[in-house]
C-alpha positions, 0 to 999 in steps of 0.5 A, a space after each residue: 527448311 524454308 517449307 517448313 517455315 512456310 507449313 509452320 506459319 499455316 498451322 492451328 497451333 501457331 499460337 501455342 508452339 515453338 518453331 526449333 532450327 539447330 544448326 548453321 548454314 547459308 540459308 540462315 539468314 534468309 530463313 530468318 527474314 522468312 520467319 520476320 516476314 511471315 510474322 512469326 519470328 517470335 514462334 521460331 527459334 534458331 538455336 545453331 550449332 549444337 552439340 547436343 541435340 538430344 536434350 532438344 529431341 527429348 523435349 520436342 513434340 515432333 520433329 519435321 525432316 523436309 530433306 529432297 534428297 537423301 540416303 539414310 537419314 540418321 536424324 530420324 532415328 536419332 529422333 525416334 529413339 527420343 520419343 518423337 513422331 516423326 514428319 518426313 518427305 517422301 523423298 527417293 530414298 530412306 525416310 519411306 523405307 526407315 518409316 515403313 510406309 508410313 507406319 512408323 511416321 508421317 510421310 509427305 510428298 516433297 514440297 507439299 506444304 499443305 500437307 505438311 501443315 496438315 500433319 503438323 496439326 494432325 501429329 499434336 493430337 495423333 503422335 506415333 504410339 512410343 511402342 511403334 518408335 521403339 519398333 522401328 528403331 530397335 534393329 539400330 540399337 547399339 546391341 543390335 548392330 554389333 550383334 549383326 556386325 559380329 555375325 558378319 564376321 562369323 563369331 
């Protein structure tokens, strides 16, 4: 997260955005002092824990994933299936795979901040195609997933 913050303080668009950190965590404070720091704490807002993170997904532009370790990141398609592009760090496992390469989001390499700010500027005007979010998120859909689920089951 603190690279996040770093990449976001570096961007184009600093002056007409809106950093958004849900959720709660030990390193809270610490991002907090990062954002004074940097002189940016009023473009970053730390909301908390929320139970529903959707109605800020829908309303987002892009959402930043800056995960070093990782199995199936079930963020980014929760994110996806709210319409937003997607910037991911190319960790070991899962958001390479899930954004095919980067056909269906942004990849960049874990801690490459300069990078991140780069698509982070790049995203607001090339964001991923909705058709392209509905693609890769399809086989994750409610119907889909029962349907393979019964298939395993023989029905």
């Amino acid at each position: 997260m603190h690279e996040i913050i770093n990449a976001f303080s570096k961007t184009n668009i600093l002056n007409e955005s809106i950093l958004v950190i849900i959720g709660d965590g030990p390193e809270k404070n610490k991002l907090i002092n990062q954002s004074e720091k940097l002189g940016i704490d009023k473009n970053v807002l730390f909301l908390g824990y929320q139970t529903n993170v959707y109605k800020y997904l829908l309303k987002a532009n892009y959402f930043v994933f800056a995960s070093h370790n990782e199995g199936m990141p079930n963020v980014l398609i929760e994110a996806m299936s709210c319409g937003c592009s997607v910037i991911s760090s190319n960790c070991e496992t899962g958001p390479k795979e899930l954004l095919n390469n980067g056909e269906f989001g942004y990849l960049f390499d874990v801690g490459d901040e300069d990078k991140l700010t780069s698509l982070m500027d790049m995203v607001v005007s090339k964001p991923i195609a909705i058709h392209k979010l509905k693609e890769a998120t399809k086989s994750f859909s409610a119907k889909s997933v029962i349907e393979r689920h019964f298939s395993l089951l023989g029905f």
